[in-house]
N, C-alpha and C positions, 0 to 999 in steps of 0.2 A: 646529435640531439639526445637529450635526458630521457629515458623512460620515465613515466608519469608511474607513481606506486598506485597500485589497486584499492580501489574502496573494498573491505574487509569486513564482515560480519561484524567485528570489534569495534570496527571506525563506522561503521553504518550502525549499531545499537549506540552509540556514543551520540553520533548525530540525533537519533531519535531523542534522547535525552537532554541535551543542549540548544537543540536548535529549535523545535517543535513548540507549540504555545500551550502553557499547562495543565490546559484543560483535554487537550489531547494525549497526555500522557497518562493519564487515568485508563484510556484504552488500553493500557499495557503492553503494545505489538508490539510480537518477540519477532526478530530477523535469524532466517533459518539459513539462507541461500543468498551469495551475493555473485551476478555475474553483471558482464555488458549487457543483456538484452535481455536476461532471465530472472528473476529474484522471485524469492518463497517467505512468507511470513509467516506467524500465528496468531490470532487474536482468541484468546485462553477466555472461558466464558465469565463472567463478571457479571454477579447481581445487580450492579450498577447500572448497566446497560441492557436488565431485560424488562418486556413492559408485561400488560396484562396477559394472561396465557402461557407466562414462561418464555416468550418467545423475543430475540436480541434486537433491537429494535432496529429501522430500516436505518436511520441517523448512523446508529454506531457502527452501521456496515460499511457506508458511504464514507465514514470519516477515517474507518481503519483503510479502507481501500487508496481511499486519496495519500494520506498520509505514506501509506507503502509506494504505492506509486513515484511520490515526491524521492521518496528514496533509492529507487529505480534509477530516475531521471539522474540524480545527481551521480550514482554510480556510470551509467550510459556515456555523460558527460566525461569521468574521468576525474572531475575537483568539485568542488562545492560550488555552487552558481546560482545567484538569484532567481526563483521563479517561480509562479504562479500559475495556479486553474485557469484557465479559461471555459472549457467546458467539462461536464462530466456525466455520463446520462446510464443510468441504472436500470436494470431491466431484473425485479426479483421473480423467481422464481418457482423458491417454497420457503416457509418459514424457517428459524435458524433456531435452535435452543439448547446448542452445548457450543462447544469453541469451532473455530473457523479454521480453515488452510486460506489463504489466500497468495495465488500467484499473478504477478506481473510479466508484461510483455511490451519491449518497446516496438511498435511498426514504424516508427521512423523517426529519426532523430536529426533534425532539421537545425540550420542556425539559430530560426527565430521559435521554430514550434517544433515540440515533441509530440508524437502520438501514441497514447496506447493503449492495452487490452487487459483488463483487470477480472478474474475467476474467482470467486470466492466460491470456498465448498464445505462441505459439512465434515470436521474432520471425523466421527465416529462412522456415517453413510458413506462417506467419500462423493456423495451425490452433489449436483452445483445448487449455489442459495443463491446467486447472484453473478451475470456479467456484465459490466461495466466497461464503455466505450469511454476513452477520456483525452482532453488536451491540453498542454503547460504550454506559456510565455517563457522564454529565456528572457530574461532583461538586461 
């Protein structure tokens, strides 16, 4: 049997840039970490995405989260693979007003469903802005 090559930082920001819908990519998420069940991102802070108060808004959280996640999955997977949210439920914390760390976690990588756990944290506090519980369709 062939060993499957690793999804790579390189081939994972590549993905981001080719595969993602354009208006996602204004998010800018940088890919810091690529493993089987671990990955690390950055969402760098963007005037674009802050609202009244300074503060990044909940949307661009949710979208860089899901986004990184989608990247997870398809690393976990091992090749690129169709799939989609199903659910994804946001639990914020405290406001967010400089860049993010965001880490993924897969809990279970099912034939049909993927499960996982999404950190978003304040990179200057290190403190959490957000955990996110979420679920992908393979199709």
């Amino acid at each position: 049997m062939e060993k499957q090559k690793a999804f790579e930082v390189n081939e994972a920001q590549n993905f981001l840039s080719n595969v993602i819908a354009p208006w996602i990519k204004d998010l800018d998420l940088q890919v810091d970490l690529i493993s089987n069940w671990k990955c690390k991102f950055t969402l760098n802070y963007n005037e674009n995405l802050v609202r009244a108060g300074n503060i990044i808004c909940g949307q661009a959280i949710v979208s860089a989260a899901d986004t990184a996640m989608i990247v997870a999955v398809i690393s976990a997977i091992g090749k690129y693979e169709e799939i989609t949210t199903v659910d994804i439920s946001c639990k914020y914390l405290r406001p967010l007003s400089g860049g993010a760390s965001i880490e993924t976690e897969i809990l279970k990588l099912g034939k049909r469903l993927v499960v996982g756990r999404i950190t978003v944290k304040d990179i200057k506090s290190n403190k959490i802005v957000a955990e996110i519980s979420c679920t992908y369709a393979r199709l």
